[in-house]
ChimeraX commands (.cxc) that place a marker at each C-alpha (Angstrom):
marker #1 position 4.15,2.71,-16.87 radius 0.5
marker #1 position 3.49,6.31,-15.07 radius 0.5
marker #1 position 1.05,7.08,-18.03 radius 0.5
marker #1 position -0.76,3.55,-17.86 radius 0.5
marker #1 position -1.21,3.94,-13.86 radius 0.5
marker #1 position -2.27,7.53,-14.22 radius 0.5
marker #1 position -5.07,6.40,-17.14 radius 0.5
marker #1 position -5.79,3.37,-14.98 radius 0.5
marker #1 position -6.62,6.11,-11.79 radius 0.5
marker #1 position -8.60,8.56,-13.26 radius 0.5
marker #1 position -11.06,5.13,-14.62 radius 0.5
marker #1 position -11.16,3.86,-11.32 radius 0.5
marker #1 position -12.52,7.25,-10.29 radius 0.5
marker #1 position -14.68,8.21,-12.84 radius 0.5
marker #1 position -16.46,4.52,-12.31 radius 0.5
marker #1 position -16.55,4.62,-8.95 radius 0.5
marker #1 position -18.20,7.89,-8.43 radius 0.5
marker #1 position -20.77,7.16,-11.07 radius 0.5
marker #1 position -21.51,4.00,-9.51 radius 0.5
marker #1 position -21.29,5.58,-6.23 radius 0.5
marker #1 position -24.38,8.15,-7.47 radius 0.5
marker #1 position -25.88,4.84,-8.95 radius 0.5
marker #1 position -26.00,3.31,-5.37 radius 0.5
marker #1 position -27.29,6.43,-3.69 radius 0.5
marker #1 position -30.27,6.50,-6.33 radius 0.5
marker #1 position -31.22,2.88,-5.55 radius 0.5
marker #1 position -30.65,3.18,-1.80 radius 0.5
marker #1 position -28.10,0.64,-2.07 radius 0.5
marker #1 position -26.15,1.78,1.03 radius 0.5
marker #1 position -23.89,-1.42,1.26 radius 0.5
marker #1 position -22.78,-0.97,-2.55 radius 0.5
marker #1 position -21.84,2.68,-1.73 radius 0.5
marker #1 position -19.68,1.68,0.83 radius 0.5
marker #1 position -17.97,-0.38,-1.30 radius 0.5
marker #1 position -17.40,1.26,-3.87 radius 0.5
marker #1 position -16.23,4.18,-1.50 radius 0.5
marker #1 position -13.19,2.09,-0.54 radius 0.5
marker #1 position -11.86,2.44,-4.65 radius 0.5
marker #1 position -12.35,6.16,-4.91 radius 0.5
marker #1 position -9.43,6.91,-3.09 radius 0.5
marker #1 position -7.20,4.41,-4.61 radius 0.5
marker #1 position -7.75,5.48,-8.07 radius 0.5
marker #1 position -7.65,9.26,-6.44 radius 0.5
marker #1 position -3.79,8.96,-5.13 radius 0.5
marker #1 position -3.49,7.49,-8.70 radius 0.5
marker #1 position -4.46,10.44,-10.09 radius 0.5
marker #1 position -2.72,12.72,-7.84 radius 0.5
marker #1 position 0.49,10.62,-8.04 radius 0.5
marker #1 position 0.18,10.97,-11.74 radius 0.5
marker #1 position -0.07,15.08,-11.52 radius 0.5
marker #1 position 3.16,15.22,-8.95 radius 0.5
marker #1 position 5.14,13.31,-11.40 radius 0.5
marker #1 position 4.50,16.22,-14.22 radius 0.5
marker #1 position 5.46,19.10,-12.12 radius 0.5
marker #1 position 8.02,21.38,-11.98 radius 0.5
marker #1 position 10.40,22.51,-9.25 radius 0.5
marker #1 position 8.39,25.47,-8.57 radius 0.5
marker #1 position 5.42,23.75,-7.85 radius 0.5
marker #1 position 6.86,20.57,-6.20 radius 0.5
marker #1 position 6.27,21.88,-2.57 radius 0.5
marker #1 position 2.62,22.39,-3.57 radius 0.5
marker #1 position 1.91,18.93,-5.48 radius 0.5
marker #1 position 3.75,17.59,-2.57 radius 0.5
marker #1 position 1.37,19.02,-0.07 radius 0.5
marker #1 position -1.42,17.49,-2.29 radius 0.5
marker #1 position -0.23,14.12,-1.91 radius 0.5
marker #1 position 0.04,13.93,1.28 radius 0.5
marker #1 position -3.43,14.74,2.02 radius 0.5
marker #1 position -4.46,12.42,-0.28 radius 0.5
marker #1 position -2.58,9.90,1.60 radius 0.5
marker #1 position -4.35,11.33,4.84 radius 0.5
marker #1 position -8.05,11.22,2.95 radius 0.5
marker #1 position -7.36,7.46,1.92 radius 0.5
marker #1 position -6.61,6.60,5.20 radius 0.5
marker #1 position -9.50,8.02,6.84 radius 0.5
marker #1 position -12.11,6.98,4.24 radius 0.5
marker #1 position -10.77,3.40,4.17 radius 0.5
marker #1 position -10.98,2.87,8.37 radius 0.5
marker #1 position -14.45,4.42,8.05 radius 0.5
marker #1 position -15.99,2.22,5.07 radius 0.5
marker #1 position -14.42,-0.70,6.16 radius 0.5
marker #1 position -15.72,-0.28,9.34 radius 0.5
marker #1 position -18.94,-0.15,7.64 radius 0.5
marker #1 position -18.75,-3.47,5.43 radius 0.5
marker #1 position -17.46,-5.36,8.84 radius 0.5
marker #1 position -18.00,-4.43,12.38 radius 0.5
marker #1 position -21.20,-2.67,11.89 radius 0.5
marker #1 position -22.63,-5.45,9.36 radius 0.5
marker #1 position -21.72,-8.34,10.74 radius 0.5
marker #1 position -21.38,-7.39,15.11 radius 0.5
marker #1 position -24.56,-7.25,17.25 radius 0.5
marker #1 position -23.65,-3.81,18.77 radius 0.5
marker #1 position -25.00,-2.13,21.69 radius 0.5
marker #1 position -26.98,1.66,21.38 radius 0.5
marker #1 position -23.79,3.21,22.57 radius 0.5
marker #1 position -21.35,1.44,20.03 radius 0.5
marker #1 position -23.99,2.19,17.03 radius 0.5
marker #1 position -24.07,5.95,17.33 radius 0.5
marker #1 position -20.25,5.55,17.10 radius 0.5
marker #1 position -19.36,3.23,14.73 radius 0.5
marker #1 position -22.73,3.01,12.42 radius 0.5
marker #1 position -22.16,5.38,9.82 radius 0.5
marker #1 position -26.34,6.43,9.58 radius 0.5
marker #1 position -26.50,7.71,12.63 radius 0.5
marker #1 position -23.71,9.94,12.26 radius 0.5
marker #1 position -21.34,10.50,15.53 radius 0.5
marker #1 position -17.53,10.06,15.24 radius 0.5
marker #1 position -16.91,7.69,11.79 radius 0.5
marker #1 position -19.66,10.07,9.63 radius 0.5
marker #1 position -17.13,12.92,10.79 radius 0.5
marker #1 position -14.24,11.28,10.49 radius 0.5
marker #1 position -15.33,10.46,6.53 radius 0.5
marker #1 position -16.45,14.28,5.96 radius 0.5
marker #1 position -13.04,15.42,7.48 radius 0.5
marker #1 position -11.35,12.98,5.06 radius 0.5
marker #1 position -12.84,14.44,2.12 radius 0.5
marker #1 position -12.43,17.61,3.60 radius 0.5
marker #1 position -8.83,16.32,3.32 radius 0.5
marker #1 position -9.44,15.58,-0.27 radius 0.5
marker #1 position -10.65,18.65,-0.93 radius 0.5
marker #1 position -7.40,20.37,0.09 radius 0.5
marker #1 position -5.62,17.92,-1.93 radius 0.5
marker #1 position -7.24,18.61,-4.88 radius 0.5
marker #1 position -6.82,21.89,-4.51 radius 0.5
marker #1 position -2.93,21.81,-4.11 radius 0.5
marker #1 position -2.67,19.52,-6.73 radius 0.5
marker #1 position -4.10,21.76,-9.56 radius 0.5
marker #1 position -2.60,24.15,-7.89 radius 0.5
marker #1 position 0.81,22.14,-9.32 radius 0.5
marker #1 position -0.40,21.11,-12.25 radius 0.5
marker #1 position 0.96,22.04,-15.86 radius 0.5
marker #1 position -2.05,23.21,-18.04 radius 0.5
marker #1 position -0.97,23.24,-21.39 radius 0.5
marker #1 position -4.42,23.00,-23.27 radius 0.5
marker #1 position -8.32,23.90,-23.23 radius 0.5
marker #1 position -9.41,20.84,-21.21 radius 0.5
marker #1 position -6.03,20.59,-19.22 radius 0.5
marker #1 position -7.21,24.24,-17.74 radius 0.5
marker #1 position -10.66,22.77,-16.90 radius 0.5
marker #1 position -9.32,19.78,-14.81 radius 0.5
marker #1 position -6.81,22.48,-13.53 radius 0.5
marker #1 position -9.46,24.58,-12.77 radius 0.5
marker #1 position -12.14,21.91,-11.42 radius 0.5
marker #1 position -9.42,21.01,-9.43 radius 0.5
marker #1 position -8.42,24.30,-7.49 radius 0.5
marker #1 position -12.19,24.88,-7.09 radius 0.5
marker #1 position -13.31,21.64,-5.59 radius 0.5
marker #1 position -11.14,23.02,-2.74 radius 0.5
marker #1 position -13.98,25.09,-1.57 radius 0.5
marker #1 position -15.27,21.87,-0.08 radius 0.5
marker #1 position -12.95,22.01,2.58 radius 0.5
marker #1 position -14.41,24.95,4.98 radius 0.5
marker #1 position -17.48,22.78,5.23 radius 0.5
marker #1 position -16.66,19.47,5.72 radius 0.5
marker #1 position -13.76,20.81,8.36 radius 0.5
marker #1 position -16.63,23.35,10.10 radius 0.5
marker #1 position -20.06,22.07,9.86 radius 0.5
marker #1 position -19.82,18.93,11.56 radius 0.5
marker #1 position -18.98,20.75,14.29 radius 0.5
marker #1 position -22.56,22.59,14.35 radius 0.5
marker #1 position -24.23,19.00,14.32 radius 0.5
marker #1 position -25.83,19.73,11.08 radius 0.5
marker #1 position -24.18,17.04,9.48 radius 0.5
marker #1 position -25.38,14.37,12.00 radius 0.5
marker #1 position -28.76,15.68,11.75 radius 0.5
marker #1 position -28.80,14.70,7.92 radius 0.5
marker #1 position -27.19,11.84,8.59 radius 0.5
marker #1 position -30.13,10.91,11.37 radius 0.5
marker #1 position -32.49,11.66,8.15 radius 0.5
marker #1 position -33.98,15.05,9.95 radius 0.5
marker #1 position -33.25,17.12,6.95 radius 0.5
marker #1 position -35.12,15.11,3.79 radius 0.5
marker #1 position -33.42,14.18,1.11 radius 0.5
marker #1 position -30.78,16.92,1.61 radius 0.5
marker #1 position -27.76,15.05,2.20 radius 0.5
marker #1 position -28.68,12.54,-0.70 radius 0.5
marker #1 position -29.15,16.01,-3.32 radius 0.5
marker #1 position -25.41,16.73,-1.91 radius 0.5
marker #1 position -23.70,13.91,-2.63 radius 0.5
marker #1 position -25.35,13.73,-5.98 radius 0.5
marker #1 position -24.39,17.40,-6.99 radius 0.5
marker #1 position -21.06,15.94,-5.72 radius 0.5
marker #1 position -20.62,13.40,-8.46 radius 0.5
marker #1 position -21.57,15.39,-10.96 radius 0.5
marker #1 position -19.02,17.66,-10.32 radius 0.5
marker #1 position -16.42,14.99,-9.88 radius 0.5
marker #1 position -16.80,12.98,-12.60 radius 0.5
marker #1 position -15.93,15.13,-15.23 radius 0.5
marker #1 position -12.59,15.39,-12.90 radius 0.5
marker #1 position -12.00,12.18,-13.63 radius 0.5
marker #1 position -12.80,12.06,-17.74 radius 0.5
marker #1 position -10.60,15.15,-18.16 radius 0.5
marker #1 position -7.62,13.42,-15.87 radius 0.5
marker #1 position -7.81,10.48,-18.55 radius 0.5
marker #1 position -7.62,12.65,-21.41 radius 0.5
marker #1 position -5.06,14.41,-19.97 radius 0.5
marker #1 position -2.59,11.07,-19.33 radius 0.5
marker #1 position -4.01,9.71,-22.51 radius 0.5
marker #1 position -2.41,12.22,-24.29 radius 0.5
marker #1 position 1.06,12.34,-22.43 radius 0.5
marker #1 position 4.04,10.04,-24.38 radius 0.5
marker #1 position 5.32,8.84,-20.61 radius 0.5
marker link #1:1,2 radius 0.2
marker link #1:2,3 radius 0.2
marker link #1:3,4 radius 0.2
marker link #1:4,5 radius 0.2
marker link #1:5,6 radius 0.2
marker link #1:6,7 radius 0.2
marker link #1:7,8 radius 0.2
marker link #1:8,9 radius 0.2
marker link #1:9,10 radius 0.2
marker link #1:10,11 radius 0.2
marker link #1:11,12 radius 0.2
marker link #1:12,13 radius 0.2
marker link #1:13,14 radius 0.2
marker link #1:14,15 radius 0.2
marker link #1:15,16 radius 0.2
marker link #1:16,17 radius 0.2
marker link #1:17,18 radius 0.2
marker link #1:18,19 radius 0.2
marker link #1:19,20 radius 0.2
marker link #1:20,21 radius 0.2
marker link #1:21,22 radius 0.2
marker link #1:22,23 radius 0.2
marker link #1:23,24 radius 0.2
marker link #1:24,25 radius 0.2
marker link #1:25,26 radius 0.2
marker link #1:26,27 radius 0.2
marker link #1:27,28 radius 0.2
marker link #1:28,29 radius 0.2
marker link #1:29,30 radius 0.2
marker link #1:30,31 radius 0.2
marker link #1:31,32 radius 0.2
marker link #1:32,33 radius 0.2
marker link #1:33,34 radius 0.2
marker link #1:34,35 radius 0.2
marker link #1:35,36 radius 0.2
marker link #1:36,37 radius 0.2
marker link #1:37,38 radius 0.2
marker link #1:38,39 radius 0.2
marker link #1:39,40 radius 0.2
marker link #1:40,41 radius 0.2
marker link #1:41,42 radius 0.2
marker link #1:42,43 radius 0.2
marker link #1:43,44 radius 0.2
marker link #1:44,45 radius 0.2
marker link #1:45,46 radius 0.2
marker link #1:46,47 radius 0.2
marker link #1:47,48 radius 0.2
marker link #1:48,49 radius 0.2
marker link #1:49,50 radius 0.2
marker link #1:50,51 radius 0.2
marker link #1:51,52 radius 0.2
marker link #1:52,53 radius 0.2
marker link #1:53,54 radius 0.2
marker link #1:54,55 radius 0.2
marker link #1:55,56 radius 0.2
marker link #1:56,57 radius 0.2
marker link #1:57,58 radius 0.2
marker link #1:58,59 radius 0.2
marker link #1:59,60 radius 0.2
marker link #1:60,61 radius 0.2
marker link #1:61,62 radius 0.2
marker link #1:62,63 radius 0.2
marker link #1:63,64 radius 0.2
marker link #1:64,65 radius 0.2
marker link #1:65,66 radius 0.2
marker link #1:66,67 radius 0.2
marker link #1:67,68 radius 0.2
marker link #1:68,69 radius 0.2
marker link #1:69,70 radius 0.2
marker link #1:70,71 radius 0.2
marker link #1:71,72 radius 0.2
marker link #1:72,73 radius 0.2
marker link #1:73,74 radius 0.2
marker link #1:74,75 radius 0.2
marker link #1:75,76 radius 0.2
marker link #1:76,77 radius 0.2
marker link #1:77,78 radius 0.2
marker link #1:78,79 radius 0.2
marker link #1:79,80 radius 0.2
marker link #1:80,81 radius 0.2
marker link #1:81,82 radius 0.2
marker link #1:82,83 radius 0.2
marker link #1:83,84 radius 0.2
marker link #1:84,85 radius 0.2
marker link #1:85,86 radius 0.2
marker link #1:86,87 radius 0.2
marker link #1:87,88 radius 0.2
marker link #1:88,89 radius 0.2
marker link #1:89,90 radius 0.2
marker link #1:90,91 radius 0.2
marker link #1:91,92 radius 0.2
marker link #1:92,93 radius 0.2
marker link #1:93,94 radius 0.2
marker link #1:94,95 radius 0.2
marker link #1:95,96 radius 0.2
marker link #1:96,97 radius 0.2
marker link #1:97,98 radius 0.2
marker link #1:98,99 radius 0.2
marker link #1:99,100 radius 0.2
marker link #1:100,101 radius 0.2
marker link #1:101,102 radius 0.2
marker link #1:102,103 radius 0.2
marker link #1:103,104 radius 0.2
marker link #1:104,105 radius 0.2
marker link #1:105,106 radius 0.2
marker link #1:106,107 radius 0.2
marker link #1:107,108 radius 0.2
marker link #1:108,109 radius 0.2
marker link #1:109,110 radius 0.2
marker link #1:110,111 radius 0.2
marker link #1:111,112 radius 0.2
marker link #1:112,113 radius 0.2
marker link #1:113,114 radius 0.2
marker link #1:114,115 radius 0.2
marker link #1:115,116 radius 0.2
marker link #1:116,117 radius 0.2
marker link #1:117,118 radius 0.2
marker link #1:118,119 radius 0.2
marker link #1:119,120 radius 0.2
marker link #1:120,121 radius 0.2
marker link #1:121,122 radius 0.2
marker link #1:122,123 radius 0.2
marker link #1:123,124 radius 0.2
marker link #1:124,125 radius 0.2
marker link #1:125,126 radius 0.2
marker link #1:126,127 radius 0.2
marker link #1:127,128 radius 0.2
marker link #1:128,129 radius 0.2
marker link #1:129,130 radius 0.2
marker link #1:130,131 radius 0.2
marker link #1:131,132 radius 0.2
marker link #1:132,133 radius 0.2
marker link #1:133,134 radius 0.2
marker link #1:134,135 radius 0.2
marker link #1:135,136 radius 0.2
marker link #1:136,137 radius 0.2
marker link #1:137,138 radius 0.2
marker link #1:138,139 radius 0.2
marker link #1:139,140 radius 0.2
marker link #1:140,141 radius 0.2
marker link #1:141,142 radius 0.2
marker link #1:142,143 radius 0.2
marker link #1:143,144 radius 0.2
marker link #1:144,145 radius 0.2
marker link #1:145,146 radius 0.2
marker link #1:146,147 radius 0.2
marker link #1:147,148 radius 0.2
marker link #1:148,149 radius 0.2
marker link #1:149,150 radius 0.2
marker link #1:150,151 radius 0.2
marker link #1:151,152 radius 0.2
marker link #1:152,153 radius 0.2
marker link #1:153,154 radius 0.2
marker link #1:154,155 radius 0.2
marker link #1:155,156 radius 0.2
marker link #1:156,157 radius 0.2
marker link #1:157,158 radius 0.2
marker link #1:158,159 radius 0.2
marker link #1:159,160 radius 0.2
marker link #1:160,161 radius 0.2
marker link #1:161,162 radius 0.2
marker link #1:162,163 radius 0.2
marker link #1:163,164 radius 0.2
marker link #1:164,165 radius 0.2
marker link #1:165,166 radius 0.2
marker link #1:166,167 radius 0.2
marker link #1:167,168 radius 0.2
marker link #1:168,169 radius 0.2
marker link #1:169,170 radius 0.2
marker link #1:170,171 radius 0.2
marker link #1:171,172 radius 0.2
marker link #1:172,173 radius 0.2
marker link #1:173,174 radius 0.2
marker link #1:174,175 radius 0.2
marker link #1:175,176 radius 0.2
marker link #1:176,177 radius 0.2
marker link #1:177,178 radius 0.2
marker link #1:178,179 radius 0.2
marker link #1:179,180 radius 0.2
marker link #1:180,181 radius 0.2
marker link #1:181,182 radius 0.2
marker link #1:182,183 radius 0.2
marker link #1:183,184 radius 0.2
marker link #1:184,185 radius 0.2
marker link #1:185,186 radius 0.2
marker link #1:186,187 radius 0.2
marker link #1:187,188 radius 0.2
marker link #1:188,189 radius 0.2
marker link #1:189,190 radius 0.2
marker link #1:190,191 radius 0.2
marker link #1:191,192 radius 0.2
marker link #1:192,193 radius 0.2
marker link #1:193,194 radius 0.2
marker link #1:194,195 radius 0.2
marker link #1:195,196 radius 0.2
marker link #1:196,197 radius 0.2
marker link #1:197,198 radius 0.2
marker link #1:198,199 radius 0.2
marker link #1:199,200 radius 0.2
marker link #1:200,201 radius 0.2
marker link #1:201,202 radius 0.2
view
């Protein structure tokens, strides 16, 4: 069962991010949101999977990691399904709308940065915990601990207001060429994590 849910996690991430980067390349914002709400499902899947493996030694650390996941679910969930409900379907006022509508930035497009900044600690921990036992177990492991570099920005920058600026659309196509480079580095995250619980007997 542990290996099944683990496999089962790391496919509902690698599909949602690719569809995610399918959405932003059609300008299908409504289908992003969406498919935003499975990420970080199959993400504490993932990460659950990883704390089960480790050791003693590194059990504060995966510990650590799932927790923030737990924090960067939260966050992205309230924010996206804010998204797909109160902003769709209310008539808000100006006021309300620079809150709550994620395109225009304000407090719910830096609430979702700082939960992937969360994420990005998370991973970070957890491949800090993980056992890498084989070539493309020290990739994930690697890809992993790296994707933590994530975290300085999304924590920082939104405090500059450049975030809300690309969010506003004052910066091109910027923001769109981040979350795209995004995928591409967190899909193969999620390929390797399968073939990593793929190959585990439990």
């Amino acid at each position: 069962m542990n290996r099944t849910v683990s496999m089962a996690g790391a496919a509902i991430t690698t599909v949602t991010v690719f569809l995610f980067a399918v959405c932003i390349l059609c300008d299908f914002i409504f289908g992003s949101y969406i498919v935003c709400m499975f990420l970080p499902i199959g993400y504490m899947m993932i990460a659950a999977g990883l704390h089960h493996e480790c050791g003693e030694k590194t059990k504060v650390s995966a510990n650590i990691g799932m927790i923030l996941a737990g924090v960067y679910a939260v966050l992205i969930l309230l924010v996206y399904f804010a998204q797909t409900t109160t902003v769709r379907t209310e008539i808000l006022t100006d006021q309300a709308s620079r809150i709550l509508n994620y395109q225009r930035g304000g407090l719910l497009f830096n609430y979702d940065l700082l939960g992937y900044g969360m994420m990005a600690l998370s991973t970070f921990f957890i491949g800090l915990a993980m056992k890498a036992e084989n070539k493309p177990d020290r990739w994930l492991k690697r890809l992993l601990m790296t994707h933590g570099i994530f975290f300085p920005g999304c924590f920082f920058m939104p405090m500059t207001g450049m975030f809300t600026s690309m969010a506003e659309g004052r910066s091109g196509n910027g923001g769109y060429i981040a979350l795209l480079f995004w995928c591409l580095y967190f899909i193969p995250i999620g390929v390797l994590a399968w073939r990593h619980f793929s190959s585990r007997e439990t």
